[in-house]
GURO-780752 format. One record per atom (N, C-alpha, C): x, y, z; residue number from 0; atom name. Coordinates in steps of 0.02 Angstrom, whole numbers, plus 50000, padded with zeros to 5 digits. Last residue first. Layout:
N
((X Y Z) NUM "CA")
...
This chain:
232
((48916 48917 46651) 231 "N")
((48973 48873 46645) 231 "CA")
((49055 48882 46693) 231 "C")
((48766 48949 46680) 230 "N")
((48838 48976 46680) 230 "CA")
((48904 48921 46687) 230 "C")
((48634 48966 46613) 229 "N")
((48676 48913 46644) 229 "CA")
((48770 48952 46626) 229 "C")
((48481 49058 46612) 228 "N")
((48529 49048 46600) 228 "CA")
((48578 48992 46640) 228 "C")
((48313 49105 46591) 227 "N")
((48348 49052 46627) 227 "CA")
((48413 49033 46595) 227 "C")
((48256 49245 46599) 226 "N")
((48226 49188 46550) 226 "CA")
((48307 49149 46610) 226 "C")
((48124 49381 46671) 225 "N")
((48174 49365 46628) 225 "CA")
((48197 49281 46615) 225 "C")
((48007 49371 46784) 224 "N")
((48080 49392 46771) 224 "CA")
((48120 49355 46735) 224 "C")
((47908 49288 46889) 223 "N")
((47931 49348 46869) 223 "CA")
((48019 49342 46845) 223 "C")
((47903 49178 47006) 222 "N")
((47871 49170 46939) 222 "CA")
((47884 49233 46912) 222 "C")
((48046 49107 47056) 221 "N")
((48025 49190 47038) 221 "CA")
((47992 49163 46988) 221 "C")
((48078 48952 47132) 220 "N")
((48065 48971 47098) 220 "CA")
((48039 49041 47087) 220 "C")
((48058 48906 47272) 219 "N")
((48113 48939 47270) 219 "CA")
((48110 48956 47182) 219 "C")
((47947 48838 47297) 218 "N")
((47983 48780 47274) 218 "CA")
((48049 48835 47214) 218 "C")
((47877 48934 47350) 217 "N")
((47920 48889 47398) 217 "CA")
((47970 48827 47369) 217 "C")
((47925 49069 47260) 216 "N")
((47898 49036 47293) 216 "CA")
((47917 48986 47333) 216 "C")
((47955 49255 47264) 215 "N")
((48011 49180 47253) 215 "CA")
((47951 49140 47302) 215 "C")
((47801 49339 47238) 214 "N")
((47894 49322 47244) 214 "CA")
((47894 49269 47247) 214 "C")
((47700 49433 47130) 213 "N")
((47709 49380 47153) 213 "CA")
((47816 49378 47173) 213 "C")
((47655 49618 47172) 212 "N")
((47684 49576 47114) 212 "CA")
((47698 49513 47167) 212 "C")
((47627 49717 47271) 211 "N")
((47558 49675 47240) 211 "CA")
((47589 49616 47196) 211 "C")
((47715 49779 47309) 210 "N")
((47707 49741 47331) 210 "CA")
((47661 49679 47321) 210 "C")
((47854 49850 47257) 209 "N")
((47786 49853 47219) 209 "CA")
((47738 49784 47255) 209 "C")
((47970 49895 47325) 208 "N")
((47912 49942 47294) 208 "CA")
((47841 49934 47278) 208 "C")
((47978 49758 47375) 207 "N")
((47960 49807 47429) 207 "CA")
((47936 49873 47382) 207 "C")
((48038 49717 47239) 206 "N")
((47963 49700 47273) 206 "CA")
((47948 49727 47314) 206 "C")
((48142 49788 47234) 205 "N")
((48102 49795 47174) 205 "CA")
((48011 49768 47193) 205 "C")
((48208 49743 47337) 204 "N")
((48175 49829 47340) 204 "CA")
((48131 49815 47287) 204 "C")
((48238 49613 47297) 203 "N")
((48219 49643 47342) 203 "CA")
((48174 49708 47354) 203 "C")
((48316 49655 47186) 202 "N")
((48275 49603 47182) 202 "CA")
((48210 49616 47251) 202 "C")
((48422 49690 47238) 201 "N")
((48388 49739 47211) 201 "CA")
((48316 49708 47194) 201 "C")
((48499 49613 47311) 200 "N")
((48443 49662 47362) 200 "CA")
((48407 49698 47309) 200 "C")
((48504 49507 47194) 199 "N")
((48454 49478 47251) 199 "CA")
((48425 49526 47281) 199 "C")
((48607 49589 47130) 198 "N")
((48553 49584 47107) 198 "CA")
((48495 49546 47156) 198 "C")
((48690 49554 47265) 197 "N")
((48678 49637 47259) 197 "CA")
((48621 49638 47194) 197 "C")
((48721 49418 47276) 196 "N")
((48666 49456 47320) 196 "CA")
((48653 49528 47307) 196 "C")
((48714 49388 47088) 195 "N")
((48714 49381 47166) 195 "CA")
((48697 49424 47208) 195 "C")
((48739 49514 46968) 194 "N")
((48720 49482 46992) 194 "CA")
((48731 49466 47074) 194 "C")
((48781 49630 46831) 193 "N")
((48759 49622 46900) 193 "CA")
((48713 49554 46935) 193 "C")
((48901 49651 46725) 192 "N")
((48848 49615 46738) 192 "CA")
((48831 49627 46830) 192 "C")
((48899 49772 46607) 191 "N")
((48897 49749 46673) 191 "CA")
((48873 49715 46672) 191 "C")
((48880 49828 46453) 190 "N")
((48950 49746 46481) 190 "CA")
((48956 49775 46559) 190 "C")
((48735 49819 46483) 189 "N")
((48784 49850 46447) 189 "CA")
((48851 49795 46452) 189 "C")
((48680 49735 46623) 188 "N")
((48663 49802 46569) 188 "CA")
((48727 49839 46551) 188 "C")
((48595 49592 46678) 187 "N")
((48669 49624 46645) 187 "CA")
((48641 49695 46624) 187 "C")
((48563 49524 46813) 186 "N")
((48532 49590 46797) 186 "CA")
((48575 49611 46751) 186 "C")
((48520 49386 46917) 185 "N")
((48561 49431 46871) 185 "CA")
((48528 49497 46821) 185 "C")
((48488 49269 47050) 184 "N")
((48472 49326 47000) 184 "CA")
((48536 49344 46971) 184 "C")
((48548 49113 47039) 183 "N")
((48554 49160 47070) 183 "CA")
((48523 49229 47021) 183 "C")
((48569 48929 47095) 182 "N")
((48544 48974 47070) 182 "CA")
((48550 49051 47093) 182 "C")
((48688 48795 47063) 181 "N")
((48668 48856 47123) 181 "CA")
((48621 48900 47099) 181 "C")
((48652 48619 47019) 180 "N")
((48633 48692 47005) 180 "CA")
((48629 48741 47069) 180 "C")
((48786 48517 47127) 179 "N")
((48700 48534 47059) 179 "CA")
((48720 48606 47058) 179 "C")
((48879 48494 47184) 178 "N")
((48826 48465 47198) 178 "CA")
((48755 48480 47166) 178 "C")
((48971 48550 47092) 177 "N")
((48966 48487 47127) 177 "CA")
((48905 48454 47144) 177 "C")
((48886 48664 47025) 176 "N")
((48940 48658 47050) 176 "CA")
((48921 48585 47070) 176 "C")
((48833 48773 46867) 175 "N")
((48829 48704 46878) 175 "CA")
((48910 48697 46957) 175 "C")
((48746 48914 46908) 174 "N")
((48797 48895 46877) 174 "CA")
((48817 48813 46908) 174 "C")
((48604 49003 46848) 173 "N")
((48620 48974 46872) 173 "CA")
((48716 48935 46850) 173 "C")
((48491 49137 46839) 172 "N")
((48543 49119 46813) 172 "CA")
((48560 49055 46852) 172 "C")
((48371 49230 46801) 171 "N")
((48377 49170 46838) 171 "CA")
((48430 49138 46812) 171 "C")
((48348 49425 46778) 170 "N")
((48340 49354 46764) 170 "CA")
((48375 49316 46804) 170 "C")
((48254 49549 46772) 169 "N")
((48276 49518 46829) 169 "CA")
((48295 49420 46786) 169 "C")
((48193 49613 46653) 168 "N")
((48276 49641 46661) 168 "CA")
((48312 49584 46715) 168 "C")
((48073 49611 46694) 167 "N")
((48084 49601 46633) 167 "CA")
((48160 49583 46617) 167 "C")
((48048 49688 46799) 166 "N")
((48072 49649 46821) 166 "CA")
((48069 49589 46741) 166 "C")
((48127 49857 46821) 165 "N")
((48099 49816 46763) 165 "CA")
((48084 49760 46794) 165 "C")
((48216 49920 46902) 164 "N")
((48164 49891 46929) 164 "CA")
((48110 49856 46879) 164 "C")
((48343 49935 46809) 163 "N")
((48365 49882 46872) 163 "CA")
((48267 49872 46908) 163 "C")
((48299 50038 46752) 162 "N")
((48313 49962 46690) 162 "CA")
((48314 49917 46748) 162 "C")
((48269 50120 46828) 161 "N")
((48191 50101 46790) 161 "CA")
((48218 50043 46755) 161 "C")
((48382 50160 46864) 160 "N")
((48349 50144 46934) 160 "CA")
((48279 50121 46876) 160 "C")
((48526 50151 46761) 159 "N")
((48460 50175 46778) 159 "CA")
((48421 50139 46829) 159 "C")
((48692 50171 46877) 158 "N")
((48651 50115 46818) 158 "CA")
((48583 50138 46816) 158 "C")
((48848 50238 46866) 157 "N")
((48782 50226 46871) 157 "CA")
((48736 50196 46822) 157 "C")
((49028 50165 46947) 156 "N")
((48971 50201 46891) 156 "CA")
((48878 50216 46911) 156 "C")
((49166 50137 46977) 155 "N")
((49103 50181 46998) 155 "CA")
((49060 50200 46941) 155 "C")
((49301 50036 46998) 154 "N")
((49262 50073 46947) 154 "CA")
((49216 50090 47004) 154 "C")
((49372 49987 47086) 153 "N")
((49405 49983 47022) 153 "CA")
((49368 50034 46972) 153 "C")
((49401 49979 47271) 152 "N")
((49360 49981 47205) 152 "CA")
((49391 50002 47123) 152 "C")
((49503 49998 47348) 151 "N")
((49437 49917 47358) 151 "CA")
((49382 49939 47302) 151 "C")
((49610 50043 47292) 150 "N")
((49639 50009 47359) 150 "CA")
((49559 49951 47360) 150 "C")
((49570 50165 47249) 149 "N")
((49569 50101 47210) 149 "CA")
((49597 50031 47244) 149 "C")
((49430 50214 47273) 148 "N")
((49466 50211 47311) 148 "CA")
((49509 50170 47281) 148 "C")
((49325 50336 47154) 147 "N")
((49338 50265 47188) 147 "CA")
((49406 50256 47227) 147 "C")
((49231 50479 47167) 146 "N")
((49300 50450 47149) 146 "CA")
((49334 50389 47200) 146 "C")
((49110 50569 47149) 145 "N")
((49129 50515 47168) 145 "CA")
((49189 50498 47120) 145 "C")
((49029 50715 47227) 144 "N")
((49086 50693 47174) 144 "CA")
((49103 50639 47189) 144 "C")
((48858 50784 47200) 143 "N")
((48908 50752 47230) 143 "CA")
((48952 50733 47185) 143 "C")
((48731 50828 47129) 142 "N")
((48795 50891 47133) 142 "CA")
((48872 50848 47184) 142 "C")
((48654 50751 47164) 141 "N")
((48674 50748 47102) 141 "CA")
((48742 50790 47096) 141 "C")
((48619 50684 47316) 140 "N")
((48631 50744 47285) 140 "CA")
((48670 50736 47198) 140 "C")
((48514 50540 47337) 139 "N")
((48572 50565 47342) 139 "CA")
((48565 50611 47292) 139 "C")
((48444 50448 47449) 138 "N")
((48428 50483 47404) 138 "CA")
((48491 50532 47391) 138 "C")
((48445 50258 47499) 137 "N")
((48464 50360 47509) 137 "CA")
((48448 50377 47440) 137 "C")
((48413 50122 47596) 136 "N")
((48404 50148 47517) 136 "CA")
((48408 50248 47541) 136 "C")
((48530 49972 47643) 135 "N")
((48511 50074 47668) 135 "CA")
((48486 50101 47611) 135 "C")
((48515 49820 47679) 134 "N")
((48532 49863 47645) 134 "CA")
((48485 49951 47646) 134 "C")
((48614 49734 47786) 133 "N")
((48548 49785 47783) 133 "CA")
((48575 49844 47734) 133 "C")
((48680 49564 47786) 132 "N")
((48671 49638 47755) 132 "CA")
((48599 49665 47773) 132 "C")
((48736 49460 47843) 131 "N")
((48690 49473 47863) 131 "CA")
((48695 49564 47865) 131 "C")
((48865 49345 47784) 130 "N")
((48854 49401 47812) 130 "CA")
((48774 49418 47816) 130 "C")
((48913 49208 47750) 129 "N")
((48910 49221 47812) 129 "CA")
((48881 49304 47828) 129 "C")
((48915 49199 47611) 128 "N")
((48974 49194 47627) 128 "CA")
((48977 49219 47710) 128 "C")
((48770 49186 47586) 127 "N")
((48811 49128 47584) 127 "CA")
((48902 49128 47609) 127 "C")
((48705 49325 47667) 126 "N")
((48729 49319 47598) 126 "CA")
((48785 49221 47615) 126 "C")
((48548 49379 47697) 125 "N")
((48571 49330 47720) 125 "CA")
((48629 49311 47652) 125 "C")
((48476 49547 47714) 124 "N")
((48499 49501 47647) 124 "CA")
((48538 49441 47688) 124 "C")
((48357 49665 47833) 123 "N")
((48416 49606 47792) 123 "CA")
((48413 49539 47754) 123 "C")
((48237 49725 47739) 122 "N")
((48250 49674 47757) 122 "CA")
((48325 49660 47761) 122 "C")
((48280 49924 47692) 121 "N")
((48260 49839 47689) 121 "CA")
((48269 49802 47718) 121 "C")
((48255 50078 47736) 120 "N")
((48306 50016 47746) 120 "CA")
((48247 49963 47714) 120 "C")
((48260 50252 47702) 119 "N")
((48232 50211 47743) 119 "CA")
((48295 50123 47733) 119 "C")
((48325 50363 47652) 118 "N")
((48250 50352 47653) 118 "CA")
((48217 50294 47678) 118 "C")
((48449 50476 47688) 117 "N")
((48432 50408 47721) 117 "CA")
((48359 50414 47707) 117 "C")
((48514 50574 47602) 116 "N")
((48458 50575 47644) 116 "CA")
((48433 50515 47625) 116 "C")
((48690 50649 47548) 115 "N")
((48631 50585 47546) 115 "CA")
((48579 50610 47596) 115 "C")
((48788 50735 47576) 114 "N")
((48753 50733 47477) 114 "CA")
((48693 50670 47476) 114 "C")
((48827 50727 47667) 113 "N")
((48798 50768 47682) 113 "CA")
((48766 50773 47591) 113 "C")
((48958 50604 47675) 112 "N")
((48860 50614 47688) 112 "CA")
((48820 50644 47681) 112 "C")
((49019 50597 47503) 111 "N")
((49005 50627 47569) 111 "CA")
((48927 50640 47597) 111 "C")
((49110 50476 47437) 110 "N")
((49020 50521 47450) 110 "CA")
((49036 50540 47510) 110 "C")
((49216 50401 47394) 109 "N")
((49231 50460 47393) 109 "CA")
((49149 50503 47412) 109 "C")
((49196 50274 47380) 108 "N")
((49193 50305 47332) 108 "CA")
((49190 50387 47351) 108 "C")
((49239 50224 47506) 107 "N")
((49240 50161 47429) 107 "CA")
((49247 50227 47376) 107 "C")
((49235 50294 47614) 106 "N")
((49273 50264 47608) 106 "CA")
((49298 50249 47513) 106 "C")
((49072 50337 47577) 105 "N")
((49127 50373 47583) 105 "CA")
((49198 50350 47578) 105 "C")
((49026 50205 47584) 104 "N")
((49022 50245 47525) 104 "CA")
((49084 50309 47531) 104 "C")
((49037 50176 47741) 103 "N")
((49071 50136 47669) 103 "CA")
((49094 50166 47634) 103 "C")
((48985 50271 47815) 102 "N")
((49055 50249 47808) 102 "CA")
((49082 50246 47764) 102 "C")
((48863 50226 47762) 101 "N")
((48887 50299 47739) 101 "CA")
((48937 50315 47744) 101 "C")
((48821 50109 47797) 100 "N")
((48829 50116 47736) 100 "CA")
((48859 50168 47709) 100 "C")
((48862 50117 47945) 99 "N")
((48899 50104 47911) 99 "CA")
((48891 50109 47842) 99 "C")
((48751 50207 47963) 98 "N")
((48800 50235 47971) 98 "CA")
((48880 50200 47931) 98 "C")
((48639 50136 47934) 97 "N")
((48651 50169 47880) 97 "CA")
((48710 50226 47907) 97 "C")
((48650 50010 48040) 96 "N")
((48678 50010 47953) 96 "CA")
((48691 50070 47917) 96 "C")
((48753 50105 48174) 95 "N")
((48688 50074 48150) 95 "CA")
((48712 50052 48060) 95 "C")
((48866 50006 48287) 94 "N")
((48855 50058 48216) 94 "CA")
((48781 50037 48189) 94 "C")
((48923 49950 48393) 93 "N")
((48875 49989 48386) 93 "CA")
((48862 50033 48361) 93 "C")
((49064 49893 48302) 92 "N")
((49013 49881 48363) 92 "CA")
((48990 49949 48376) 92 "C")
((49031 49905 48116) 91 "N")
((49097 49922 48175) 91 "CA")
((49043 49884 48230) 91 "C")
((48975 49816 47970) 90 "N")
((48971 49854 48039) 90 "CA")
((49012 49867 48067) 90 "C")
((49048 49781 47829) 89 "N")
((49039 49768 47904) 89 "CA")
((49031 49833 47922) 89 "C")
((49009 49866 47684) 88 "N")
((49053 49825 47717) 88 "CA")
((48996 49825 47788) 88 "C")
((48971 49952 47515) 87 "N")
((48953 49945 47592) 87 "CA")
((49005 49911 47611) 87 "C")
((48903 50005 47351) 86 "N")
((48962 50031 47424) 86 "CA")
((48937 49997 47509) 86 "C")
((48874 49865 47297) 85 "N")
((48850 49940 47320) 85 "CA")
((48901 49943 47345) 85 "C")
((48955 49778 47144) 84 "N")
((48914 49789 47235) 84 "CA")
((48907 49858 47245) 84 "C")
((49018 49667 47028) 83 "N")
((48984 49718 47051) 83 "CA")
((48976 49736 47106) 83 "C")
((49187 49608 47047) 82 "N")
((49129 49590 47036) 82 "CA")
((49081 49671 47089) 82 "C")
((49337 49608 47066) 81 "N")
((49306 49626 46988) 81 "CA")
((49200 49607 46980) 81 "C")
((49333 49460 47199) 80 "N")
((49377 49532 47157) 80 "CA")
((49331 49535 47076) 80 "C")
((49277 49412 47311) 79 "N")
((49239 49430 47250) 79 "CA")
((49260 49503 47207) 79 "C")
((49437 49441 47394) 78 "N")
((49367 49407 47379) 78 "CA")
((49331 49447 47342) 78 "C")
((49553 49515 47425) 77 "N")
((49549 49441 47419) 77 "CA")
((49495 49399 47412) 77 "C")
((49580 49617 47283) 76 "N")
((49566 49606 47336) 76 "CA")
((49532 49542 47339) 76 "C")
((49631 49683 47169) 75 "N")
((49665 49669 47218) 75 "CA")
((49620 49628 47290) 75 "C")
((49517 49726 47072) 74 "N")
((49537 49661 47072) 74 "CA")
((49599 49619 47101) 74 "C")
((49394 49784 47170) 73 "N")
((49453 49810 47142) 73 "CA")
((49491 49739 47136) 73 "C")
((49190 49797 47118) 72 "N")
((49273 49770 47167) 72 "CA")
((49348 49777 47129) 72 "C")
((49148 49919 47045) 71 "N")
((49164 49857 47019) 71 "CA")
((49216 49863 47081) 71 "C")
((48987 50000 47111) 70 "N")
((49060 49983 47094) 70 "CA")
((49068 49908 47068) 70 "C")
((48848 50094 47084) 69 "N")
((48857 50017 47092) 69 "CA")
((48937 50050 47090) 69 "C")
((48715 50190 47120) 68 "N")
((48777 50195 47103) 68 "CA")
((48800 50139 47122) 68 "C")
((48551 50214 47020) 67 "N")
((48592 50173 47074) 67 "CA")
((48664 50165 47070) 67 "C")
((48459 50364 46952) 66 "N")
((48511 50321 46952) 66 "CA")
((48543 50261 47003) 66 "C")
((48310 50433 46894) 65 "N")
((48344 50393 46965) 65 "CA")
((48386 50347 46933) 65 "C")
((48235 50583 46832) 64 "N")
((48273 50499 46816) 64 "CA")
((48288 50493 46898) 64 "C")
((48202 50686 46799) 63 "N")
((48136 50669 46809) 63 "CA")
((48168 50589 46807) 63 "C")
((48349 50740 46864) 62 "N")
((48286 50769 46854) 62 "CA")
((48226 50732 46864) 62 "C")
((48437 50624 46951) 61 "N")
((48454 50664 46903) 61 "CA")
((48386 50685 46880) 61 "C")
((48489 50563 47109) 60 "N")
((48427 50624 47057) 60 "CA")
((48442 50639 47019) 60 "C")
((48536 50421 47147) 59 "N")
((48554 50480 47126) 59 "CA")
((48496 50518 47080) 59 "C")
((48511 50315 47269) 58 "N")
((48481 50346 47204) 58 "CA")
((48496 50410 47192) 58 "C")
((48626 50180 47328) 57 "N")
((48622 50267 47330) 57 "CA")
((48576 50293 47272) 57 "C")
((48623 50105 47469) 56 "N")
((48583 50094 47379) 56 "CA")
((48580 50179 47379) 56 "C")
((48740 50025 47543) 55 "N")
((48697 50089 47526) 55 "CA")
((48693 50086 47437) 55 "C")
((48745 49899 47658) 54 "N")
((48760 49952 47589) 54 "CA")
((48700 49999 47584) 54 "C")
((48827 49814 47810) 53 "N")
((48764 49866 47778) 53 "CA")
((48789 49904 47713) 53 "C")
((48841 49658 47934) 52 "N")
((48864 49733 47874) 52 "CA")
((48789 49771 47844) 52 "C")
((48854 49555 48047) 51 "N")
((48827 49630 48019) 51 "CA")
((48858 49661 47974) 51 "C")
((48895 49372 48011) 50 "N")
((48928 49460 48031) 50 "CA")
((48854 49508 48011) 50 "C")
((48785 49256 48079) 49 "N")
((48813 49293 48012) 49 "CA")
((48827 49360 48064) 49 "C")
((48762 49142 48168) 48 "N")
((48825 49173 48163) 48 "CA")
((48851 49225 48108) 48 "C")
((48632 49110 48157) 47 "N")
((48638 49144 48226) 47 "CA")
((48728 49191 48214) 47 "C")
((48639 49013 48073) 46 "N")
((48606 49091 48055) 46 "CA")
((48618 49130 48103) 46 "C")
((48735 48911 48009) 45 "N")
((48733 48957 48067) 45 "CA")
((48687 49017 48062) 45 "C")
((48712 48845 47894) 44 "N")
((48754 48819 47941) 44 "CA")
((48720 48831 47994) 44 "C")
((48579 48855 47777) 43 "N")
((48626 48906 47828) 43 "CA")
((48638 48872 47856) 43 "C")
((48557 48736 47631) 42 "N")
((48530 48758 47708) 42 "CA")
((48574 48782 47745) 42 "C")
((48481 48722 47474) 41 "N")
((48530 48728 47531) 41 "CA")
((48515 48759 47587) 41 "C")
((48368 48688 47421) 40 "N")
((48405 48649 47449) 40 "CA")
((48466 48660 47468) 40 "C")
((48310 48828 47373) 39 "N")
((48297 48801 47431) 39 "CA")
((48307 48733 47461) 39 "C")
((48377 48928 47317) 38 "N")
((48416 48861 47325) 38 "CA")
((48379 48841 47393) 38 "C")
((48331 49088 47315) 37 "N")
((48318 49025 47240) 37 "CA")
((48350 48971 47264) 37 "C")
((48357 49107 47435) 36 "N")
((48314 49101 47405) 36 "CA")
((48272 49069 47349) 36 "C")
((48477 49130 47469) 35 "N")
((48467 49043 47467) 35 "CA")
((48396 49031 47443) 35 "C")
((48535 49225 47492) 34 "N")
((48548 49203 47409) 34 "CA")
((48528 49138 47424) 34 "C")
((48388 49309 47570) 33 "N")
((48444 49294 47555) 33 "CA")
((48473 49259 47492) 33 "C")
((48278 49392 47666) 32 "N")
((48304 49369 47607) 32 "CA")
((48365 49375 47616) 32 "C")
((48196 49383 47820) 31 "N")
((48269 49393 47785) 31 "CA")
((48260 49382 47712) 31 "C")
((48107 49485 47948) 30 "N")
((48106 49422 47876) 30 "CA")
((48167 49415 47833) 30 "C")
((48194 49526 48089) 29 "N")
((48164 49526 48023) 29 "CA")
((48136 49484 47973) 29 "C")
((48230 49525 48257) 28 "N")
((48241 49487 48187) 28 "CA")
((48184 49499 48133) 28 "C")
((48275 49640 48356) 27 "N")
((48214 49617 48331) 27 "CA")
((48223 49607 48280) 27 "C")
((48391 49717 48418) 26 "N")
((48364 49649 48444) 26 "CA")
((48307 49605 48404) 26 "C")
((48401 49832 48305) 25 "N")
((48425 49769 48309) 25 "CA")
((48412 49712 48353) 25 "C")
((48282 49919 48261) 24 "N")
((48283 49887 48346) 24 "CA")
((48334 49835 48324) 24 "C")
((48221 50037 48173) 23 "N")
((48255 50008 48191) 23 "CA")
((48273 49986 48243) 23 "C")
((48114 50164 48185) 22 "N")
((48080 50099 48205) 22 "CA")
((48140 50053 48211) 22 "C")
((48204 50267 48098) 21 "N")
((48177 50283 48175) 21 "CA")
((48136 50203 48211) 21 "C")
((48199 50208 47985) 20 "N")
((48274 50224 48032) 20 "CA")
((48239 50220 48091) 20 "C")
((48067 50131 47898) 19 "N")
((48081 50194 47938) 19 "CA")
((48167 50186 47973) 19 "C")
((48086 50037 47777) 18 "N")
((48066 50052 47855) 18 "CA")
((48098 50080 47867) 18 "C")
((47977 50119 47624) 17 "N")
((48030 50073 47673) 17 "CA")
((48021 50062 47735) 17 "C")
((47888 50172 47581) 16 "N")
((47864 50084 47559) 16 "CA")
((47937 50064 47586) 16 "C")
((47897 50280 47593) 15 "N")
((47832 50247 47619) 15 "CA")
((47838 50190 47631) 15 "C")
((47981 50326 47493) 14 "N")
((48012 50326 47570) 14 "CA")
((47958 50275 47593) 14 "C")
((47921 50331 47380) 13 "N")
((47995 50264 47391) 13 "CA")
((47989 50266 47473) 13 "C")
((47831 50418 47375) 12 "N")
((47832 50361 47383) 12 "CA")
((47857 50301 47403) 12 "C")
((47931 50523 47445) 11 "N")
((47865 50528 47468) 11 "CA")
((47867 50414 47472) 11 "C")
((47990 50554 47304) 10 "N")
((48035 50532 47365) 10 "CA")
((47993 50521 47416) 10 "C")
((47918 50565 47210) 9 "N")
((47939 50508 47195) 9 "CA")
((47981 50481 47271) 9 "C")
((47853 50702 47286) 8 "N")
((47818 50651 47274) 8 "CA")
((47851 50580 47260) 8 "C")
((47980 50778 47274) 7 "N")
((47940 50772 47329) 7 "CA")
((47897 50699 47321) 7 "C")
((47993 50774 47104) 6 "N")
((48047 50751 47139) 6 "CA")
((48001 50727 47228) 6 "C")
((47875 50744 46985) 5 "N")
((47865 50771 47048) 5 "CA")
((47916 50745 47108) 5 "C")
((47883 50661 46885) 4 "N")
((47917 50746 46859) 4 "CA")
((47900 50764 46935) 4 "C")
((47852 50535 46936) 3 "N")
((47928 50546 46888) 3 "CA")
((47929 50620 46899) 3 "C")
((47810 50415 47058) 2 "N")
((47798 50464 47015) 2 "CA")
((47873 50502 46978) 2 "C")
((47777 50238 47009) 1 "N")
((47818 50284 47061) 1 "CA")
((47812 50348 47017) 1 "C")
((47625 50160 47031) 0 "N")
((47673 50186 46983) 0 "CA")
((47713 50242 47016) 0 "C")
């Protein structure tokens, strides 16, 4: 149980249960999750060819709470316009992730680094549109100012860090294409909806917290989490 009125302690835990910055080796492939998780009839082209990028899962402190700062894509832009995500993008060449996640955020939403402390990283995320995310979990200053870029974001908000690790909250959505059902987590709260790979990394952390809970099995099924939707 992650601890609540003891700030040291809740940051103690979370940190424990990541990997370290300092152990990072990009030569050395990871276990991946990805959005093919739930589609284990589809199969990566190229795994060898996904881009590097990196986000940042920013938990904002607010006393005995934890917030995650999400954006809404800016609906100028030429892909997955108006849809949720952390602050992140591509790598540069020889950028670590949580340099680029801090890039990003800064860029997207106006954070300045010096309002975060890098607590560690996840698995990279394998995302269907070719990228190969590491996502950066920080701990972030409450006393920071965020103001979206509107050039690649539309909104900035925060979402509770206890509704997004519920896994009550994690549901199985799916939307009918050509060749059948794609499946994909989702996470709505309030009129957000959060889904695809940015509900997948949260999906993610939510088990790297708690490790004892069952994951996506082989017949790509989450015995955990919320009820089964069809998206039209």
């Amino acid at each position: 149980m992650i601890p609540r009125t003891d700030v040291a302690a809740r940051r103690a835990w979370i940190r424990e249960r990541l990997d370290p910055i300092e152990a990072y080796d990009p030569s050395v492939e990871n276990v991946w999750r990805s959005d093919y998780d739930l589609n284990p009839g589809l199969k990566m082209d190229n795994p060898h060819a996904l881009r590097p990028a990196a986000v940042l899962i920013g938990l904002v402190e607010r006393g005995d709470t934890l917030n995650v700062i999400l954006t809404r894509r800016s609906d100028a832009l030429r892909s997955h316009t108006g849809q949720v995500a952390f602050p992140g993008g591509r790598c540069d060449p020889g950028e670590t992730p949580w340099g680029t996640a801090l890039r990003e955020a800064n860029e997207e939403v106006g954070l300045d680094p010096r309002f975060v402390e890098v607590a560690g990283l996840l698995n990279g995320y394998a995302t269907v549109t070719g990228f190969y995310v590491t996502p950066v979990v920080g701990f972030v200053d409450p006393d920071c100012t965020l103001t979206a870029n509107p050039d690649e974001v539309a909104d900035v908000f925060e979402t509770p860090f206890d509704f997004l690790m519920n896994p009550a909250n994690h549901q199985r959505q799916h939307r009918d294409t050509p060749t059948g059902p794609r499946y994909f987590y989702a996470m709505p709260w309030n009129e957000r909806f959060i889904w695809g790979a940015t509900a997948g990394m949260l999906r993610a952390l939510y088990e790297r917290l708690h490790p004892d809970v069952p994951t996506v099995g082989d017949d790509g099924v989450s015995p955990l989490g919320g009820s089964s939707h069809s998206l039209k």
